[in-house]
Every structure is written in structure tokens, then in C-alpha cells.
N, C-alpha and C positions, 0 to 999 in steps of 0.2 A: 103456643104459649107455654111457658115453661112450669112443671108444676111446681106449685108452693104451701107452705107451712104456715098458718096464722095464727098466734095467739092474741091477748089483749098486752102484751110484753114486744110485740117483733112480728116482724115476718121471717122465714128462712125461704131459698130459693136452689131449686135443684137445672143449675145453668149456667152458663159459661158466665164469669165475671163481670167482664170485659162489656159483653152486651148489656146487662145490666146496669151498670154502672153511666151508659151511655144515656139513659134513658131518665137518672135521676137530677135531679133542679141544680144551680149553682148555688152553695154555701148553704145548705140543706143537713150538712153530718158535723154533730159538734168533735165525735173524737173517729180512729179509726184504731183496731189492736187486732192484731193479724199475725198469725204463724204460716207463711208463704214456702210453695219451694225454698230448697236448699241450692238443685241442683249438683246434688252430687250422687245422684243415680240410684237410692236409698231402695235398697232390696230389687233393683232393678224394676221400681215403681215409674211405669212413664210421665203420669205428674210429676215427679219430682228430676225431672231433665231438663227446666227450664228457671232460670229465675223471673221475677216479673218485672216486665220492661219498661223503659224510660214512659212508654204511651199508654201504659198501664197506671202507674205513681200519675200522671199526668190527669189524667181522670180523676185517682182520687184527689187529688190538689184542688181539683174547680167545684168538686161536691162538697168540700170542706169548708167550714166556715172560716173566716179569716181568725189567725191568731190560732187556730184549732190546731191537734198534737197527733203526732200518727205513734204507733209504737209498734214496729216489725220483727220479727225476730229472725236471728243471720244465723247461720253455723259459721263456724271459726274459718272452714277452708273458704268460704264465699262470700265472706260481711264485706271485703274489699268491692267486692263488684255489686253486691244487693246492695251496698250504703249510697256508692257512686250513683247508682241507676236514682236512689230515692234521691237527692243530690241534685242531676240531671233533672228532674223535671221537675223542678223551682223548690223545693221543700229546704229549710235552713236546717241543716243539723245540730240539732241540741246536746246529744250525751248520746252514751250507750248505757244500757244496765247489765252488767253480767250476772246471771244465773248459774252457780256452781253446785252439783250437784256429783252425788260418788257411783249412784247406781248406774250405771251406763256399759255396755259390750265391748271391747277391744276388738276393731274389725282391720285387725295388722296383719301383714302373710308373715308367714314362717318361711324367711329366706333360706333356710338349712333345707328344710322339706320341698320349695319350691327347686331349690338347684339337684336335689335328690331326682325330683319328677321330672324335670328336662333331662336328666342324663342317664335316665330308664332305668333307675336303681330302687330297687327295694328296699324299704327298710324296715327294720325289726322292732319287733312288742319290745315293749321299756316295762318299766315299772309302772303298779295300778293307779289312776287320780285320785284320790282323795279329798281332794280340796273343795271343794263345792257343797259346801252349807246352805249356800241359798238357790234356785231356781239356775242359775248361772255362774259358772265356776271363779269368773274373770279370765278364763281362758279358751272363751270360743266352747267347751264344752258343757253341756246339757248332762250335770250328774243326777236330777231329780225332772221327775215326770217324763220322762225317755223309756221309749220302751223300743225289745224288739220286734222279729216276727212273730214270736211266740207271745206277745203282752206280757217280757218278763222285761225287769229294769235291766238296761244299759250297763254296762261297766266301758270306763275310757282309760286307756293307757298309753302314757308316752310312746316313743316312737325315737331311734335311736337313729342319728348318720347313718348312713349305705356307700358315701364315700367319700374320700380324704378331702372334696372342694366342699361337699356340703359340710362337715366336722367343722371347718376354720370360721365356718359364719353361724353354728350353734349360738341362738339365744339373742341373734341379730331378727328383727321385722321392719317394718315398712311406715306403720301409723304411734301416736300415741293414745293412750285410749280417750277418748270425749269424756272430758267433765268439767265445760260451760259451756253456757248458750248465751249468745248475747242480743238483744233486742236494741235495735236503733231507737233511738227518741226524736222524732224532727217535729219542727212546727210549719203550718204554712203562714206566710208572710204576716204582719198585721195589717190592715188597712187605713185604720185612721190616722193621726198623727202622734198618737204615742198609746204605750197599752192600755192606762184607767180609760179611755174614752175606746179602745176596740171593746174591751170588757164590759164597758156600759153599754155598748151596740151589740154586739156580737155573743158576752156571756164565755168568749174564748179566748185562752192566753195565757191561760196560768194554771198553775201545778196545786192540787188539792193536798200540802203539807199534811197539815194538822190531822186531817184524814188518814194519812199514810207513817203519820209519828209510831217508830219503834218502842213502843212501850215494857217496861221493867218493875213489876209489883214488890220485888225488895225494895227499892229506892225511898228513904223517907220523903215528902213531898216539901219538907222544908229544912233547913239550916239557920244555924246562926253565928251573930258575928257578937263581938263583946263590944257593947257602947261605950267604954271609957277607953279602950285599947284599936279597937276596931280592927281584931285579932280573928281571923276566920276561925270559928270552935270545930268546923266541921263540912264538908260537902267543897263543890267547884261549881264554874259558871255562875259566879250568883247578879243577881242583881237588884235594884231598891233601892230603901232605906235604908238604915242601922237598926238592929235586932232580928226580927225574924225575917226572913228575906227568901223569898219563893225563888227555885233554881228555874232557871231558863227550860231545862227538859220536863219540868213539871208534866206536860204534857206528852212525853216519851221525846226520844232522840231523833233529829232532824233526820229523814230519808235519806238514804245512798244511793248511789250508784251500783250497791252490789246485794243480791240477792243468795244467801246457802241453804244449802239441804242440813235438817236437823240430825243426819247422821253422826256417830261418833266421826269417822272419818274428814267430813269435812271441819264440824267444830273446832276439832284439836289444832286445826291449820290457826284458830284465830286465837291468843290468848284474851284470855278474863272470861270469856265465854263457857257457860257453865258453872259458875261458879258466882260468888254473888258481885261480880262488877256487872255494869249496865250492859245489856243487848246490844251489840251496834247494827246490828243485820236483820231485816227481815227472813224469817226463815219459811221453809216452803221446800217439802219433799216430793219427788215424781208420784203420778197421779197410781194411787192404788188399784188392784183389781177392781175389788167391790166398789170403788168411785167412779171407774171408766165404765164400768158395764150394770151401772144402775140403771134400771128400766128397760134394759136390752133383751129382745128375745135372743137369746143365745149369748154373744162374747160380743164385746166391741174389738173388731178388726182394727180399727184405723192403728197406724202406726206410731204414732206423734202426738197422743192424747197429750193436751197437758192439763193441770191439778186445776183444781178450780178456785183453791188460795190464792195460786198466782193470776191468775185472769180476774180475781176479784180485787188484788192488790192494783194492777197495772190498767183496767178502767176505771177506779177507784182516782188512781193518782192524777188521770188527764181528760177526764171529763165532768164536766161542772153539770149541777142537781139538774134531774130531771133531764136529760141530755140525752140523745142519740150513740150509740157506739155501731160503728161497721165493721164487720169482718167479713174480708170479700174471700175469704178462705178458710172458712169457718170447719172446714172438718166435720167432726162426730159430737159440735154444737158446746161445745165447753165455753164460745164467748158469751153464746146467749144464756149459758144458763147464771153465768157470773153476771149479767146484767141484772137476769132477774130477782137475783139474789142481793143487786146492789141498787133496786129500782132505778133503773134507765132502761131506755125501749133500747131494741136492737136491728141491725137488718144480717141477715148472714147470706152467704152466697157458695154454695158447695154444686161442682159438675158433677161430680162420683155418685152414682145412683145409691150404693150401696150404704158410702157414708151419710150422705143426705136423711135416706129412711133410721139410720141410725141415731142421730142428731133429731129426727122427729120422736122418737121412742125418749130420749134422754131428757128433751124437755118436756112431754108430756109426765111422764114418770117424775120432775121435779115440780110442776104445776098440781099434780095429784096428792104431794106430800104436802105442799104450802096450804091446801085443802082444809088439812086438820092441826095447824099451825095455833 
């Protein structure tokens, strides 16, 4: 028997998916929201050398209630093949949502330096780094919290050609650095003969807008037009009668398809943002220290933590009240804590022993604050 986690919110399970998922009812899960392999070999992690297979999606397909929404998330080099697979075992593709985001690694080889290394040449100290303000330079180096053998910090320095073939490819690599993520959106089939009546049956099929409206507290909540001219005085979208006339976003701006990080860096890509035109984007920055390693004895390892804004935005958007959400890849337990935080029960399903006990610390730790709520 595999062991397991139970709250009055979920169960969590430390066991292979796959068996699991064999063993649950048909049309039993109103949503599913999952961060799966990548498959691109991510710190040479053996989970992440596989993506999940046509007979995997297939399973979840039959657990899932008809009309009901999966949401996966892909990396850029492998959405082609993780969309196909969801694709392949009957799910209809709906949308992507891209997740942009600035903090992220540059993991490109230094073609100068590699042709230097093949052709057994040394090369020479350059000038000191400097650059590294934050934790991570953007250049593969570590200028803060590095130490050496002595526990003194690090100093990193360029690093200069050694020979005339490496010199001509100076400044040339291999990768761009990551900065989005994108999550598939699929539905499985409807069953009935059209969606009000799956939705009557089933309670699955549709996107929770209103819920997931981009809200802008500048925005007055009304306009008006001039009764005798019927002259807009002010505002767009409107609709109604003549006179005061409530804007369509009253309620914040219709959902996207796209998701950014609140840093300057991504902002400045979008104009009016920051400034008092309306929000068009959900925003949602990568998950902080003190957020990923809340309740943790020690550090949360896992790799791929993500925020818990976005897992509460994205069960939020495709599961109706009171609903089930599955994550048969639940990591260090971020779906279940966004569940509990968004009341819907959960099931999560993590093999890794370590992340498992992890994901039990993170929701206990979030159940003990709701305590004194």
C-alpha cells in the first residue's frame, strides 16, 4: 500500500501515478492542473526524462468528468510533443496560456569556451564580474552566497580566447534564456447533446470568467453619454441605456491567454501598464523563498516550485464550486495548497519520497495558519 496524506481538504499519495489513477472511478475528477515532466533532462533529474504518455492522458481522460478541463504545463522545447500526447488520447485542445516571467537561468554553453576545451587550450582571467545584484548574475554565475574553501565569498572573472577558432565565435551560445512557460488547456469531450445540459449533468464545461476577471481599482465604475447628443463624455465599451451607463469591465477585464511576472522587466514589454490604463494581464511572480519553504524542516528542494497565485488563478479558472482538482504530479504540494485556499478538495500523487514528506509539511503548515484565521 502506498503511503498517504489525509486532510479534511485531499488526500496526497507517495506512488507511482499511473497505478493510482487505475484504481479511481470513471468521471470521478471535475478538473485536473498539473506541472508534469518536461523531459529535457532538468539538472540531470531522472523524473524529468520522460514526458507523460499517450496511456497516461488516457487515464486521466476516463477519471474526468465529461466537459471537464485539464491544464498541463509544457516547456517551450517540448509543448510540441506533451500537447500531441494530451491530443492523442482523446482530449480536444482548447488554448495555451503563456506564463512570462524575467527571473529565470541562462542554461546556453559558451561556444568560445567550449571550442577552447576541445582544442586543450587554456584560457586567461579577464576582467572581475560585477554584475550580479541579485542571487544570480544572468550569466551562469553565483556572485552572492558563494563561497569557497575557506567560507570566503567568491569572486568570478571573465575568461579571455586561448585561440584564434575560439576568438571568432566570442559571444556566440547555444540556448536563449527561458522566460515563458506555457500550460495547455484541453477539455474532455462533452457527453450530452450540447453544453447547458452537460453542465446540468455534469457541473463541467466552462471557464469560471467572472472569477478570474483582471481587476483595476483606478477605473471609475461608470461613464456617461449626453442625452440630447448621445456624445460619449467619457470611458469605452459601454453599454445600456442613455445616461449613466455601466462599462462591460465593471467587473475587471475579460481573462487571457497570457499570464506576466510583476517585474519591471516584463511590464515595460506591455505598454499602459503601470500607469493608470487598465491591467490587461494577470500578474504572478515566481514563487519566493519564504513561500516555497513555508513549513519546511529545512529548504524546499523540489525544483519547479510554482507561486501559489498562479495555481490558485488556474484551478480557480476551470473548476466549478466545490469541485475536485487532480494533480497526478503534484511535487512539494503547491496544487493542494491552492485548493485549499480556493475550497475545492484535492487528490495529489507525488513518487519522490522526499518531495512527498515535503508537500506533507507545506500543507500541514498551511492548515495550522487557516487555525487562527
Amino acid at each position: 500500500m502506498p503511503d498517504t496524506h489525509t486532510t479534511d481538504y485531499g488526500t496526497l499519495y507517495n506512488a507511482d501515478n499511473i497505478e493510482i489513477l487505475k484504481t479511481m472511478d470513471n468521471n470521478s475528477i471535475d478538473a485536473i492542473v498539473t506541472d508534469p515532466p518536461y523531459a529535457i533532462k532538468l539538472m540531470n533529474k531522472k523524473w524529468d526524462n520522460e514526458l507523460p504518455s499517450v496511456e497516461f492522458w488516457t487515464e486521466c481522460l476516463r477519471i474526468l468528468k465529461p466537459g471537464g478541463h485539464l491544464l498541463s504545463a509544457c516547456g517551450t522545447r517540448t509543448y510540441h510533443r506533451a500537447t500531441m500526447n494530451i491530443d492523442n488520447a482523446g482530449f480536444e485542445i482548447r488554448d495555451a496560456i503563456a506564463w512570462i516571467y524575467s527571473t529565470a537561468l541562462p542554461k546556453s554553453m559558451n561556444i568560445s569556451k567550449a571550442i577552447d576545451r576541445e582544442l586543450g587550450a587554456e584560457r586567461k582571467q579577464g576582467e572581475l564580474r560585477t554584475d550580479g545584484k541579485n542571487k544570480n548574475s544572468g550569466h551562469g554565475c553565483y556572485n552572492i552566497n558563494s563561497k569557497d574553501q575557506k567560507g570566503l565569498d567568491k569572486e568570478f572573472y571573465e575568461t579571455l580566447s586561448a585561440t584564434n577558432e575560439a576568438k571568432e565565435w566570442d559571444g556566440w551560445r547555444t540556448c536563449l534564456k527561458p522566460s515563458m512557460e506555457l500550460w495547455t488547456l484541453a477539455r474532455k469531450p462533452i457527453a450530452e447533446k450540447n453544453m447547458a445540459r452537460n453542465i446540468i449533468k455534469y457541473r463541467t464545461g466552462g471557464l469560471n470568467i467572472d472569477k478570474c476577471r483582471i481587476t483595476n481599482k483606478e477605473l471609475k465604475p461608470y461613464v456617461r453619454i449626453d442625452r440630447n447628443t448621445h456624445k460619449f463624455l467619457g470611458g469605452n465599451y459601454l453599454v445600456g441605456k442613455i445616461g449613466i451607463i455601466r462599462r462591460q469591465n465593471d467587473l475587471g477585464r475579460f481573462p487571457s491567454n497570457v499570464i506576466i511576472d510583476d517585474s519591471d522587466d516584463v511590464v515595460s514589454l506591455f505598454p499602459g501598464i503601470g500607469n493608470k490604463s487598465a491591467s490587461r494581464f494577470f500578474y504572478c511572480a515566481k514563487a519566493s523563498e519564504k513561500e516555497r519553504s513555508a513549513g519546511v524542516d529545512g529548504r524546499n528542494t523540489h525544483l519547479t516550485v510554482k507561486p501559489l497565485s498562479l495555481m490558485m488563478y488556474l484551478c480557480n479558472l476551470i473548476t466549478p464550486p466545490n469541485g475536485i482538482v487532480l494533480d497526478p504530479f503534484i511535487g512539494s504540494g503547491s496544487t493542494a495548497i491552492a485548493c485549499i485556499r480556493c475550497g475545492f478538495k484535492y487528490i495529489g500523487i507525488e513518487i519522490e519520497e522526499e518531495y512527498f514528506n515535503i508537500a506533507k509539511q507545506r500543507i500541514e503548515y498551511e492548515l495550522e495558519q487557516r487555525r487562527f484565521l
